[in-house]
C-alpha positions in Angstrom: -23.4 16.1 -44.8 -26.6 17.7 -43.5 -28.4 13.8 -43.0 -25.0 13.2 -40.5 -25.2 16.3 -38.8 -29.1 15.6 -38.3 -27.9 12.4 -37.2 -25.2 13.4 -34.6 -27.5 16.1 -33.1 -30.3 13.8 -32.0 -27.8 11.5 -30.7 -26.3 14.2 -28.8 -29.7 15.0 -27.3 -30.5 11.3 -26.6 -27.3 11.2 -24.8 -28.4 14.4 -22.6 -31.8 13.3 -21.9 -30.3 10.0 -21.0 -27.1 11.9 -18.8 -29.6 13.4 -17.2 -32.4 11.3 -16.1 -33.2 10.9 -13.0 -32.5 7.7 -10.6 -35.8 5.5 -9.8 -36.6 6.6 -6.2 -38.3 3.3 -5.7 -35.5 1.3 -5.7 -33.5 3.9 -3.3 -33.3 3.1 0.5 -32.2 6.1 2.4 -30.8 4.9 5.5 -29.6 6.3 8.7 -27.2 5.2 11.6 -24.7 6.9 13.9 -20.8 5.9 14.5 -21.9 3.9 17.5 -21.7 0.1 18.6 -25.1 0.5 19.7 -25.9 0.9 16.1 -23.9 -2.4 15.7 -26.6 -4.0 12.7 -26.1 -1.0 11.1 -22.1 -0.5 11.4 -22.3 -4.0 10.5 -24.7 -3.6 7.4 -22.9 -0.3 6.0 -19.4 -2.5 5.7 -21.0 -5.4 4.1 -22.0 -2.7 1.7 -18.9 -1.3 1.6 -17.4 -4.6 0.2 -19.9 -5.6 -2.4 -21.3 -8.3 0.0 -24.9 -5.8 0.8 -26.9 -7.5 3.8 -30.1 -5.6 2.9 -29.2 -5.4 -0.4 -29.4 -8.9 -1.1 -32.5 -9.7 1.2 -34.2 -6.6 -0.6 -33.8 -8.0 -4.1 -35.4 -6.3 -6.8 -32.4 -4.0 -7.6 -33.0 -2.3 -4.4 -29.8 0.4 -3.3 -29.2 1.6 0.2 -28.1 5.3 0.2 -26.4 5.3 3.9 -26.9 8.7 6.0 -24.6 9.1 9.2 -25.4 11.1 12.0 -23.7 12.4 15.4 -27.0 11.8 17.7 -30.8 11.0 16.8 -32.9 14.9 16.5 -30.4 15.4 13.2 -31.9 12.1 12.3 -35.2 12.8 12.7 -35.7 16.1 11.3 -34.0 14.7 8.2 -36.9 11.9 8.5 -39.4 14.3 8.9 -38.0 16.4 5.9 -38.4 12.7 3.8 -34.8 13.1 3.3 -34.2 9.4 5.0 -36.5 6.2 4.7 -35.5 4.7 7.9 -32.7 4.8 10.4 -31.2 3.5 13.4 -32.1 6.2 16.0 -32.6 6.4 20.0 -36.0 6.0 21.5 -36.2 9.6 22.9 -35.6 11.6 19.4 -38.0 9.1 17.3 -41.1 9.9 20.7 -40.1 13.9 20.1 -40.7 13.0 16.4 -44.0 11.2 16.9 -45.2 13.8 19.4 -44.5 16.5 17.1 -47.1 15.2 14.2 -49.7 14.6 16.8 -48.9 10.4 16.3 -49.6 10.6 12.4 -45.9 9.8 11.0 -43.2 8.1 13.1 -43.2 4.3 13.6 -40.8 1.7 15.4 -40.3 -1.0 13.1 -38.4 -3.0 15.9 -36.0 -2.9 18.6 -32.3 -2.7 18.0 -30.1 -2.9 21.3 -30.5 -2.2 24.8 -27.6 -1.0 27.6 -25.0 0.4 26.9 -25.5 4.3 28.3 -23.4 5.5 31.2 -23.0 8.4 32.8 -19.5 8.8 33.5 -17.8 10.9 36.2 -14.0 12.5 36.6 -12.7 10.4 40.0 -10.8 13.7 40.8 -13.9 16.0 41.9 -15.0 13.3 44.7 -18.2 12.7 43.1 -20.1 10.2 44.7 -23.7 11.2 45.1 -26.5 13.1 42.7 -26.0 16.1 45.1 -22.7 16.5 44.0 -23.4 17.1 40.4 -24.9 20.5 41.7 -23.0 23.1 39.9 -20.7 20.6 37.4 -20.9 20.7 34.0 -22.7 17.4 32.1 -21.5 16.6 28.3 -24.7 14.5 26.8 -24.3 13.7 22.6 -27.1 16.2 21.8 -29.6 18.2 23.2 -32.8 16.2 23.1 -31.0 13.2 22.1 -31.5 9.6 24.3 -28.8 10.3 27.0 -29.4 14.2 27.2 -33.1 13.3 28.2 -31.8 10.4 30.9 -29.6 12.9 31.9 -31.8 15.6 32.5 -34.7 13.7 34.0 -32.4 11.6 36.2 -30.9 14.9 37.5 -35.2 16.4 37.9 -35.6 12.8 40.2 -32.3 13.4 42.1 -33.8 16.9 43.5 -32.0 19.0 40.4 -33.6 21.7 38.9 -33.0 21.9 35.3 -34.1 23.3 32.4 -32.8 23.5 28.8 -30.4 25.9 29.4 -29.6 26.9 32.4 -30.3 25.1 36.3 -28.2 23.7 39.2 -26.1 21.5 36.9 -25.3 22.5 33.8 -25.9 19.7 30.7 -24.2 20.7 27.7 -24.7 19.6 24.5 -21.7 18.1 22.9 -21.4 15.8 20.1 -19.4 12.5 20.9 -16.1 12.9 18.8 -15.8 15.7 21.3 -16.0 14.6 24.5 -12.7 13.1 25.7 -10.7 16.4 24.7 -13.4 18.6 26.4 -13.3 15.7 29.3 -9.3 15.7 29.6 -9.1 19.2 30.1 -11.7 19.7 32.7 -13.9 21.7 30.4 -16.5 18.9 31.0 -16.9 17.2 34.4 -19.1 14.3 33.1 -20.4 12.6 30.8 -23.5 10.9 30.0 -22.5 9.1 26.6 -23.1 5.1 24.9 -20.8 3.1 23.8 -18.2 2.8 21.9 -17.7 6.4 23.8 -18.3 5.7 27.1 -15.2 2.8 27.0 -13.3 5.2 25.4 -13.6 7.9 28.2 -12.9 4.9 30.7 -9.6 3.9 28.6 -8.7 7.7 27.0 -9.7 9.8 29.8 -9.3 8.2 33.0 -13.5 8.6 33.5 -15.5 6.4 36.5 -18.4 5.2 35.5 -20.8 6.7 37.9 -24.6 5.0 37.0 -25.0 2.7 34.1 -28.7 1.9 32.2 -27.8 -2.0 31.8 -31.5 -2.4 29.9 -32.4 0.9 29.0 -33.9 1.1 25.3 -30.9 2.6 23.5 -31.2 2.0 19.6 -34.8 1.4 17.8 -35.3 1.0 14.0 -37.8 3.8 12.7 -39.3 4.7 9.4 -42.6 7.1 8.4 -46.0 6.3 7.6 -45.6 7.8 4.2 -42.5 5.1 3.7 -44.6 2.0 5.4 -47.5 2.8 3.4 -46.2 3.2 0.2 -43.5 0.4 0.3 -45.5 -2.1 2.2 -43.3 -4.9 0.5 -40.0 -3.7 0.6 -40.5 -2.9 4.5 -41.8 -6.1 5.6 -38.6 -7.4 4.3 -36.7 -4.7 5.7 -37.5 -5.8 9.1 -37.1 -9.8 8.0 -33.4 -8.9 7.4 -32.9 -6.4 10.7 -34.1 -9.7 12.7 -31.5 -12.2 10.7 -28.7 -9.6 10.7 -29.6 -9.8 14.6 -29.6 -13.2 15.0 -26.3 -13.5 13.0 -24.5 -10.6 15.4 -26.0 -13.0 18.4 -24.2 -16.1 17.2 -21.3 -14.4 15.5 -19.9 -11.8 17.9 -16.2 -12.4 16.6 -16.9 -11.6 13.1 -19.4 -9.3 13.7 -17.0 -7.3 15.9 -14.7 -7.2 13.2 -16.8 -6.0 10.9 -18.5 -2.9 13.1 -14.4 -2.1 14.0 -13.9 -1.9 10.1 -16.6 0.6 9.9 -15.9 2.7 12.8 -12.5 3.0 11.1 -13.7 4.0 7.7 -16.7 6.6 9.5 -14.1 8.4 12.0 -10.7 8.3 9.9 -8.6 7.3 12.7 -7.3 3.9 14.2 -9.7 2.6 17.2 -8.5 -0.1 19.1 -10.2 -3.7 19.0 -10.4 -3.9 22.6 -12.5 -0.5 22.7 -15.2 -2.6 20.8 -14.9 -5.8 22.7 -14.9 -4.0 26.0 -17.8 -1.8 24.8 -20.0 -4.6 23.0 -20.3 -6.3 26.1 -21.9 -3.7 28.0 -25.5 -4.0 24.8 -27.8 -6.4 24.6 -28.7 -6.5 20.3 -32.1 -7.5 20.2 -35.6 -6.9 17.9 -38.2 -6.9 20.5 -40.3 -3.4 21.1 -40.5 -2.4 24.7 -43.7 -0.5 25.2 -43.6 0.4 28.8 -39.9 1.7 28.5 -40.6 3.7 25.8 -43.6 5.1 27.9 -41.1 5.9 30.1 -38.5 7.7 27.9 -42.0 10.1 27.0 -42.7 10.6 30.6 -38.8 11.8 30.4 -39.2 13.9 27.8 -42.3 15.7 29.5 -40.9 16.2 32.8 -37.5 17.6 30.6 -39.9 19.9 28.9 -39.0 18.7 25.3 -42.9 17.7 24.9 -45.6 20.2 25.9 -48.1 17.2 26.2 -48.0 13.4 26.5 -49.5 11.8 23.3 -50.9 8.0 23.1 -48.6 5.5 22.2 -51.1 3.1 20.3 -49.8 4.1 16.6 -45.8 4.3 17.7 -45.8 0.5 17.2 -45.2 -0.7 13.3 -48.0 -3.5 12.7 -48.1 -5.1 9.3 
């Protein structure tokens, strides 16, 4: 009787120490993305995931699992980077520079380019808006303060004569995450918008909005991980980026399907019922590519100066991923 008891209690510790042992961090991916078609290889990824049919997953081998992170704009993003809570993530130029800038040029790095276009500012037709003048006094929604489009915004107003700071100035941008918008919009609470797609359709469609300025080859989505990441999984990110590029070339020949499949995600992320022609209206309006783009991104940090998000302009040279 004592020899089974014996027996059952180190079984029952076996069975704790195994209950409780930790997951191998090495073969976690922590990956980030917002509910946006501009994050279409993402939307497009998570799904495939969602189904048992993994794009990185499979292309990663090795047992590999992607933990996926969703986020309303890129500084939430980044500081979650920076905390090493995420591995890489889909993310707009203007947060990952902030992000660089802010460890002097020693952690962030763009692993490649995602999509371009598809940021607009949009205006209510009702308030006769038709020069930058006339935004004096208005109120500005932008996704999040600091984010891609609440830089443009701000900077675009600083060119157009505006004076501007972060809170206060002749026009008044307001931080306000996208879900958010077309109520705030509808009522008049907001008077524009500067938002990216699938949101800025859905002001058009839902809200009546005029599209006022559109950045047609802006920089809007980059792919972005941390030295600590590169260094350590050399490997795993090389083939990281293999299977961003042929998840890109497959959206580029695919569009149909890969429409579908970013719908069915932006169904599952939101909870509600968005119409197919919201994403085939809104996809036409990005360009999904994997090139970097040093000179715009030297001009989103110019933005962010001039916005005073960055007290100084750092050197580019180590923003660029180089195997």
């Amino acid at each position: 009787m004592k020899k089974a008891i014996k027996i059952f209690a180190c079984l029952a510790a076996a069975s704790v120490l195994f209950g409780c042992a930790k997951k191998d961090d090495s073969k976690v991916v922590k990956l980030g993305h917002f509910p946006n078609i501009s994050h279409a290889q993402a939307l497009i990824a998570h799904q495939l995931s969602r189904q048992g049919k993994g794009w990185f997953e499979s292309r990663l081998g090795d047992g590999i699992t992607i933990e996926w992170r969703v986020y309303n704009a890129g500084p939430s993003a980044m500081e979650s980077m920076l905390s090493g809570d995420l591995d890489i993530t889909y993310v707009g130029p203007s947060p990952a520079l902030n992000a660089y800038a802010k460890t002097d040029g020693k952690d962030i790095r763009i692993l490649a380019g995602s999509a371009d276009g598809g940021a607009a500012l949009l205006v209510n037709p009702k308030l006769g808006i038709k020069e930058p003048k006339d935004f004096k006094g208005k109120k500005i929604g932008t996704p999040q303060l600091g984010n891609t489009q609440d830089v443009a915004c701000r900077a675009w107003l600083i060119k157009n004569g505006m004076k501007v700071s972060l809170t206060s100035g002749d026009a008044h941008v307001i931080a306000t995450p996208n879900p958010e918008q077309l109520p705030l919009f509808k009522s008049g609470a907001l008077d524009a918008v500067w938002t990216v797609e699938p949101w800025v359709t859905r002001l058009e469609l839902d809200g009546g909005a005029k599209s006022f300025l559109e950045q047609k080859d802006t920089v809007t989505t980059v792919l972005v991980s941390n030295v600590k990441n590169i260094n350590e999984r050399k490997e795993l990110i090389k083939k990281f980026i293999a299977a961003h590029d042929e998840l890109t070339k497959w959206i580029l020949e695919n569009p149909e399907e890969a429409q579908k499949l970013a719908h069915a995600e932006l169904e599952a992320l939101t909870g509600g019922k968005i119409s197919m022609d919201l994403i085939k209206s809104a996809w036409k309006r990005l360009i999904f590519t994997t090139k970097q783009n040093p000179e715009e991104l030297q001009n989103f940090m110019n933005f962010a100066y001039e916005c005073g998000f960055l007290k100084s302009k750092p050197d580019l040279k180590n923003l660029f991923y180089k195997e």
